[in-house]
N, C-alpha and C positions, 0 to 999 in steps of 0.2 A: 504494500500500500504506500503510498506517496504521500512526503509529511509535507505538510498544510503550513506555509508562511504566514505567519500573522502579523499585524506590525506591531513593529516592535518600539515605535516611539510616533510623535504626532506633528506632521510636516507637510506643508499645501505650498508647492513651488509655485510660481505666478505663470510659468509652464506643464499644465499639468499632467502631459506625457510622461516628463518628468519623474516626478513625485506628488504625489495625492493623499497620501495616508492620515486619516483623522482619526484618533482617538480619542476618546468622549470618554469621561467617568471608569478611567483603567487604566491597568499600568501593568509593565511589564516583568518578569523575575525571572534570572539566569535557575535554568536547573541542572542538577548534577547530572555530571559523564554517562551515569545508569539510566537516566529520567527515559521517558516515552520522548518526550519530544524537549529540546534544547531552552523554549522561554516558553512561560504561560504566562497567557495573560488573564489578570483576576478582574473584577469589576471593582469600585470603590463609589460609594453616595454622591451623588451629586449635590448642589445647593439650593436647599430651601428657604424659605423668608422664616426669617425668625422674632424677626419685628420690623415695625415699620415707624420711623422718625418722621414728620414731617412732610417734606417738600425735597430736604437734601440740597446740595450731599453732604453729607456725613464728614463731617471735619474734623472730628477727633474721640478718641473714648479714655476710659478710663476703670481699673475697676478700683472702688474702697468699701473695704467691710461688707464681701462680699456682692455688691450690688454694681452692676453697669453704667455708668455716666457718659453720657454720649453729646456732644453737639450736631446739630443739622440746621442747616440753614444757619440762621440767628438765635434759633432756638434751644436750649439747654434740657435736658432729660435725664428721668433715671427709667431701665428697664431691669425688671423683674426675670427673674429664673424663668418663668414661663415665658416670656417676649412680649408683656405687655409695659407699654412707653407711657410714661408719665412727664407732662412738659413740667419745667420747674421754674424760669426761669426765661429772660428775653432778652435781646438787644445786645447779641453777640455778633457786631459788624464786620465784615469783611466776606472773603469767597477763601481765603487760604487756612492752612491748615491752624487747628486750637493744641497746643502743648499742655498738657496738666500733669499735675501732681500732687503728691496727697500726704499730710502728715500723722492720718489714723483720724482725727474729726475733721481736716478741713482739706476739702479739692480748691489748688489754686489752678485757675485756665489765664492764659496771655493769647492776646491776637497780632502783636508789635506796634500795637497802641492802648489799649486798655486790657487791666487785669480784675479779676470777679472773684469772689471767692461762694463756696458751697460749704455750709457750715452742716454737718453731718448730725450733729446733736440737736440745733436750733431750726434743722430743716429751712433755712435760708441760705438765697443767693445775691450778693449783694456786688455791685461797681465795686473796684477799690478808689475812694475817692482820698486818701491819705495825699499830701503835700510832695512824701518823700518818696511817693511812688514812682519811677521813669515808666516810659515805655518798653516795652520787653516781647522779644519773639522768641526765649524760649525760658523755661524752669525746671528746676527739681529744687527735691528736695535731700537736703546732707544736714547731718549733724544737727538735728532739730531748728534748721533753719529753712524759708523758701530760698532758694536761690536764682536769682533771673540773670538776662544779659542786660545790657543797658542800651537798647536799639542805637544805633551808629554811632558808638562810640566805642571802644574798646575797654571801656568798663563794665564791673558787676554790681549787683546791688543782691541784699538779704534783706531778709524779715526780722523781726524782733523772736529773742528760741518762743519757740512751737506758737506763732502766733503771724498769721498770713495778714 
């Protein structure tokens, strides 16, 4: 009997004499010297909606204390183990990507203009409207501090310990 070439990887030349091979939801695995046949290929899930934010897209997530923090659009959310989205929050400007991070009560998000905090105990999302705040594109958090950039300049800026 004549062994059956499968493909072995997933590739659409823009000649498609060529090569044409699409592979959907599979992948391929070398098998041993003994095997029936040299690769099999297995199936693997494809993707299903497991919630739905908004309008989109989707600009950044996060997880604290077990729970999903997501922004979409301008909008701020938390999603539930089960995929259901709860907005919290608004007025998260721009189209590019939201950095966050989290010190165990509080998610800080920066957009490289304005930063917000989500207070995890007090269920608020509030501007940072503090003096000493710069503009920042991105954070973590170290050593019980936020820590940002300081947009176009080559400086940093922290938080006061554990306090966004």
């Amino acid at each position: 009997m004549p062994k059956l070439q499968f493909a072995t990887n997933s590739y659409k030349s823009s000649a498609l004499q060529l090569s044409a091979q699409r592979v959907i939801n599979a992948y391929a695995e070398a098998q041993p010297k003994d095997a029936k046949t040299d690769v099999a290929v297995f199936g693997c899930p494809g993707l299903v909606t497991f919630a739905t934010l908004g309008a989109g897209p989707v600009r950044g997530m996060h997880v604290l204390n077990d729970v999903l923090y997501a922004v979409s659009g301008g909008q701020f959310y938390s999603v539930s183990s089960a995929g259901t989205a709860t907005a919290l929050g608004s007025g998260v400007a721009g189209t590019g990507p939201i950095p966050m991070d989290d010190n165990g009560t509080e998610l800080m998000l920066v957009n490289g203009t304005n930063g917000w905090i989500w207070n995890d105990t007090a269920d608020t999302f509030t501007l940072i409207n503090d003096a000493d705040f710069n503009a920042a594109n991105t954070v973590t958090f170290m050593d019980s501090y936020f820590v940002t950039d300081w947009a176009g300049t080559g400086k940093i800026a922290r938080s006061n310990s554990l306090a966004g």
